[in-house]
Backbone as a printed PyTorch tensor [residue, N CA C, xyz], in Angstrom:
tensor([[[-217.3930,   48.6510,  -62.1680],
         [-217.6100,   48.5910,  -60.7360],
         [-216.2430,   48.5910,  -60.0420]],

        [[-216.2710,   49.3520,  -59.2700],
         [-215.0650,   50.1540,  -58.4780],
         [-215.0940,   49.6850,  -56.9600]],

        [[-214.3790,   49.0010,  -56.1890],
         [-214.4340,   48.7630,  -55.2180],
         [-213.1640,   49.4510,  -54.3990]],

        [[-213.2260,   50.3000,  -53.3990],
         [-212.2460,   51.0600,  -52.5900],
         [-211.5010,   49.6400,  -51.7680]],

        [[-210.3190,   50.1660,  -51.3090],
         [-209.2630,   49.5090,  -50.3940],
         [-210.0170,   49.2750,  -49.3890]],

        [[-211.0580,   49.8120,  -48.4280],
         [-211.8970,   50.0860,  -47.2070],
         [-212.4830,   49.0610,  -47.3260]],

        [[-213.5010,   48.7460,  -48.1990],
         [-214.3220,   47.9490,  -48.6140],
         [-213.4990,   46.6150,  -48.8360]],

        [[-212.6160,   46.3200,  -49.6430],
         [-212.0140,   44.8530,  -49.8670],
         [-211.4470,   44.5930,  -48.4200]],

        [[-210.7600,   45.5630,  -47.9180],
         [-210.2540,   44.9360,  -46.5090],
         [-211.2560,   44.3440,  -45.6860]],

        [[-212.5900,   45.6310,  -45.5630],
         [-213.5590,   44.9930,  -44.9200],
         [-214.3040,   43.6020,  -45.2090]],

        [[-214.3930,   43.1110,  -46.2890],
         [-214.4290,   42.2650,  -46.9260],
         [-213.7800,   40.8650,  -46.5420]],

        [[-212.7060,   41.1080,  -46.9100],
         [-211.6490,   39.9850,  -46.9620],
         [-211.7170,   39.6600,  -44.4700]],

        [[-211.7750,   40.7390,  -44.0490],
         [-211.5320,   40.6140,  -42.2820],
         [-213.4370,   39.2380,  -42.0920]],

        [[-214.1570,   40.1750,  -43.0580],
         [-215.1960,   39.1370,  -42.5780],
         [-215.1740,   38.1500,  -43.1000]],

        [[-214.6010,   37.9550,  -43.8850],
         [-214.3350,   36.2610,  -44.8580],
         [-213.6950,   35.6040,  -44.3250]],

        [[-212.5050,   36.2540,  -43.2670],
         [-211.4230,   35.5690,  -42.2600],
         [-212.2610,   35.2130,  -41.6080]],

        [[-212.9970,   36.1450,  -40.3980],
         [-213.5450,   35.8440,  -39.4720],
         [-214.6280,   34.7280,  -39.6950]],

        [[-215.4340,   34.4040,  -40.6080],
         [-216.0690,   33.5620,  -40.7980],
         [-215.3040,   31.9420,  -41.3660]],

        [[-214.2470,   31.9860,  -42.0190],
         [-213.3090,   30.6510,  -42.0240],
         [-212.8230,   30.6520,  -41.0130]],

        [[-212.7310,   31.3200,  -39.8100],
         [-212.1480,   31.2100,  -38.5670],
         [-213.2520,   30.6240,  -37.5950]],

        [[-214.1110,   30.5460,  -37.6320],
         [-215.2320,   30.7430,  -37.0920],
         [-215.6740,   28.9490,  -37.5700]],

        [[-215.5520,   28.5230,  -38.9240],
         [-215.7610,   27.2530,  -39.1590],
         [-214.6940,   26.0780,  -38.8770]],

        [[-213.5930,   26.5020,  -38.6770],
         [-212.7160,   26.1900,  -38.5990],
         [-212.8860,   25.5480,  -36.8040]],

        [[-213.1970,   26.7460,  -36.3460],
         [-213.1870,   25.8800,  -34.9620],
         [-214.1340,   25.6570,  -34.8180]],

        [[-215.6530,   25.5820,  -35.3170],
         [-216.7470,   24.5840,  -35.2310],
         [-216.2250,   23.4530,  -35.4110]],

        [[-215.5790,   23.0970,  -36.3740],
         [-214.6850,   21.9440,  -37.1200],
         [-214.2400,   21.2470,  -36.2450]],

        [[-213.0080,   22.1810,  -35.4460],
         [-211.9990,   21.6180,  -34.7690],
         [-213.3830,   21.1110,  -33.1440]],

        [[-214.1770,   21.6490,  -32.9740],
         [-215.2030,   20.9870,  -31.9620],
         [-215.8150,   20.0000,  -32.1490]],

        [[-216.1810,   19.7860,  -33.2990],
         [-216.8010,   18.6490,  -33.5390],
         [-215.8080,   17.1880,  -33.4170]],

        [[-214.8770,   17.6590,  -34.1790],
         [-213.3410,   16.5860,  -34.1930],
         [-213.2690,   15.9460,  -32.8960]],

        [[-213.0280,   16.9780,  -32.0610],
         [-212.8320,   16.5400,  -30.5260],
         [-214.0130,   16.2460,  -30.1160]],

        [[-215.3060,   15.9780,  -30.3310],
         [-216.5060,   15.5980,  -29.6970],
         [-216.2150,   14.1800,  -29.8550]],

        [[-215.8600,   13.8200,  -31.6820],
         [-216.0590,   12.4170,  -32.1810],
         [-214.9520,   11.8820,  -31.8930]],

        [[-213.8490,   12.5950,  -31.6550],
         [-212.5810,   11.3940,  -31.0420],
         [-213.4640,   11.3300,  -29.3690]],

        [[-213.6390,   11.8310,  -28.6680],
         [-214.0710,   11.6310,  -27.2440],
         [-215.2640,   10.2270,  -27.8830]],

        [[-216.0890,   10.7270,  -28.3780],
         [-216.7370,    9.0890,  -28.6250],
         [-216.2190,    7.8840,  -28.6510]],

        [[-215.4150,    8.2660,  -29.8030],
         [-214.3820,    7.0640,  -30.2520],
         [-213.8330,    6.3660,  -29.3360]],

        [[-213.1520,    6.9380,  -28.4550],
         [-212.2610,    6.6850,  -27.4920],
         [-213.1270,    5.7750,  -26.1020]],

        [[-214.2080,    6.0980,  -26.1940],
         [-215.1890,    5.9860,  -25.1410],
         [-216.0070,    4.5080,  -25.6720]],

        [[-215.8870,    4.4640,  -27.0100],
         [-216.5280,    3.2870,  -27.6650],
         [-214.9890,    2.2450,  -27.5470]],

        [[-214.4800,    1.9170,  -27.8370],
         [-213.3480,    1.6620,  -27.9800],
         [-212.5900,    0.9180,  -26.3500]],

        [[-212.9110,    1.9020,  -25.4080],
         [-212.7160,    1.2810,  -23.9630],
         [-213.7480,   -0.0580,  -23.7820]],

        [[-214.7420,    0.7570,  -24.0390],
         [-216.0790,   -0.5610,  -23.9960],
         [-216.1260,   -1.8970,  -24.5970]],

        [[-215.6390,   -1.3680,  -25.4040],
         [-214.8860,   -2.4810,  -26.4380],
         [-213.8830,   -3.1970,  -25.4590]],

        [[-212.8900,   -2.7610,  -25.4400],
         [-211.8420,   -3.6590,  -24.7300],
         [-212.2150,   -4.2450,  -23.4410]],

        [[-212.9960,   -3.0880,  -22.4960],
         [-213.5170,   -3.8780,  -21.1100],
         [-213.9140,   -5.0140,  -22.1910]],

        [[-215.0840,   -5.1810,  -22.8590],
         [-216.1660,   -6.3380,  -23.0880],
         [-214.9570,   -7.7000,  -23.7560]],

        [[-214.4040,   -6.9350,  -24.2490],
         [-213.5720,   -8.1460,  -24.2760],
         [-212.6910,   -8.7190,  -23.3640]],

        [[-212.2660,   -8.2030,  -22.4190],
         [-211.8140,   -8.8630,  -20.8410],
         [-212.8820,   -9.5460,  -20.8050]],

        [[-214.2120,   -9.1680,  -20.5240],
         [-215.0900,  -10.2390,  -19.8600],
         [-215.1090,  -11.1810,  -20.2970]],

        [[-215.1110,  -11.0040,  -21.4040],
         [-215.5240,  -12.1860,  -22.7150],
         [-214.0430,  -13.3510,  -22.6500]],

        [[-212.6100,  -12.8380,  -22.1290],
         [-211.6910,  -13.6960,  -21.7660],
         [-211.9600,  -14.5100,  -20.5610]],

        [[-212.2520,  -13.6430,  -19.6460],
         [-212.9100,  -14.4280,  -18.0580],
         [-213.3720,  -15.2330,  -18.3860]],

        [[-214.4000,  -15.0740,  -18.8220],
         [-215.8430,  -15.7040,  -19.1060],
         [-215.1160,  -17.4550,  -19.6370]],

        [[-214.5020,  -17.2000,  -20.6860],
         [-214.2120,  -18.2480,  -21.8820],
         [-213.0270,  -18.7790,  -20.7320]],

        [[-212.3200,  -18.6640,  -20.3680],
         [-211.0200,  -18.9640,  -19.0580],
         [-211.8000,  -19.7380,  -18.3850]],

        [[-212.9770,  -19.2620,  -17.4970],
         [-213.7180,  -19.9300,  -16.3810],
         [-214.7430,  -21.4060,  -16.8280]],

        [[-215.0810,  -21.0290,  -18.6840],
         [-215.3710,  -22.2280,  -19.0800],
         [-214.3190,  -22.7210,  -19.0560]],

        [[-213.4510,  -23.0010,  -19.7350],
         [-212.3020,  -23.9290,  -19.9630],
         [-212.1400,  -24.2690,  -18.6480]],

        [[-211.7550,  -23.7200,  -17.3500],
         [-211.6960,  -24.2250,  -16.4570],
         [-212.6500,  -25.6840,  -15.7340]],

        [[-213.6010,  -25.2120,  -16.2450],
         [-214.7660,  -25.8410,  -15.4420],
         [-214.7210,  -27.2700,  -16.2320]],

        [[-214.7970,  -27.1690,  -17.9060],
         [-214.8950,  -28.1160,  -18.5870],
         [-213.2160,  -29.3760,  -18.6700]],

        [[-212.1540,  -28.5670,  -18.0920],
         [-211.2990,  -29.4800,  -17.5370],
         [-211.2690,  -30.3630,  -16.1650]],

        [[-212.1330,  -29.3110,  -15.2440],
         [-212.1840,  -30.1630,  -13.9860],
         [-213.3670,  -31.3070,  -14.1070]],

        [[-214.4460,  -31.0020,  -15.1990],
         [-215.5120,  -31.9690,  -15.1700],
         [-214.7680,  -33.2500,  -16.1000]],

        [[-214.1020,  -32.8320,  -17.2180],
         [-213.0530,  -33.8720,  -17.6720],
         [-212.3400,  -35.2600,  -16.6450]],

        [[-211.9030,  -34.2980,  -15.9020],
         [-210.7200,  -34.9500,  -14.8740],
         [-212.1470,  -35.6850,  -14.0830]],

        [[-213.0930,  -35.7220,  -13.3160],
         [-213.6240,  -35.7980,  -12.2880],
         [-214.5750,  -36.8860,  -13.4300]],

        [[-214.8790,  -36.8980,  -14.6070],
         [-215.4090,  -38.1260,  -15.2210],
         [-214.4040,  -38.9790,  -15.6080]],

        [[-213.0870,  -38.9230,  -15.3240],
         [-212.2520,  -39.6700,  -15.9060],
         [-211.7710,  -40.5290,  -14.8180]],

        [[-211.3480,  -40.2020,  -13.5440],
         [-211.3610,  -40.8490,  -12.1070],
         [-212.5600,  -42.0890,  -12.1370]],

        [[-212.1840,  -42.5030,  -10.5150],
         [-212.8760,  -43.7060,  -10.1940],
         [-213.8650,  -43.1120,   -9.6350]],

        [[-213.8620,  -41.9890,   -9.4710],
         [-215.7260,  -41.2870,   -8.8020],
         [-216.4340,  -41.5970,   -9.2070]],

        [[-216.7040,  -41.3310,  -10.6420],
         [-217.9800,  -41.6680,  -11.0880],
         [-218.3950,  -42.9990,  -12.0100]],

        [[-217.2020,  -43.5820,  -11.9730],
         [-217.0080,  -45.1280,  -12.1370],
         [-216.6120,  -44.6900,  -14.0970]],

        [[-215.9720,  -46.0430,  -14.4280],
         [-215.7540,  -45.7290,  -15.4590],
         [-216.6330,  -46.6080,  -16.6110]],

        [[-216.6390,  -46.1630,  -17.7120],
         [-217.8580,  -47.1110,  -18.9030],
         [-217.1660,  -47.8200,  -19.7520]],

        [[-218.8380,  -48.5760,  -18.8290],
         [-218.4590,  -50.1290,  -19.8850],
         [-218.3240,  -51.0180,  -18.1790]],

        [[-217.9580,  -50.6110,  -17.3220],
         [-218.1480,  -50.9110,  -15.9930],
         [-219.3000,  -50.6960,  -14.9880]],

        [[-219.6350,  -51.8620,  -14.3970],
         [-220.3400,  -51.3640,  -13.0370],
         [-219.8900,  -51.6880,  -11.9730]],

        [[-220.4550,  -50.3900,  -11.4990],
         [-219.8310,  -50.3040,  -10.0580],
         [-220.4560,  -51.1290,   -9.1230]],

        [[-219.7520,  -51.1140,   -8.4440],
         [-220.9310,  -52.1910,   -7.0430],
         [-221.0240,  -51.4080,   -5.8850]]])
């Protein structure tokens, strides 16, 4: 079996064109899943800001209720107030 120059070239151009062809399916998909990534990843970090607020505004709260049971406001224990 004898294959002409015509034929292998033709050959070999559609074998390109088709690894060319997967190649940038490839390279589309790549860039679909980094755009995810990237998009998961923000969400991520916002949620963790909140999640600092959040934990900040406790601590806050649970120091001022500290301080405000520790004063003569609400009298202290083991004492009554009159």
């Amino acid at each position: 079996m004898r294959l002409s120059i015509k034929s292998l070239l033709a050959a070999s151009a559609g074998l390109t064109i088709l690894l060319l062809s997967l190649v940038l399916l490839c390279t589309f998909q790549l860039q679909r899943a980094l755009a995810t990534q990237a998009q998961a990843e923000s969400q991520r970090y916002q949620s963790y800001l909140l999640a600092n607020e959040l934990r900040q505004s406790s601590d806050g709260r649970a120091r001022n209720f500290q301080r405000g049971q520790s004063g003569s406001e609400y009298g202290r224990p083991g004492r009554t107030t009159a």
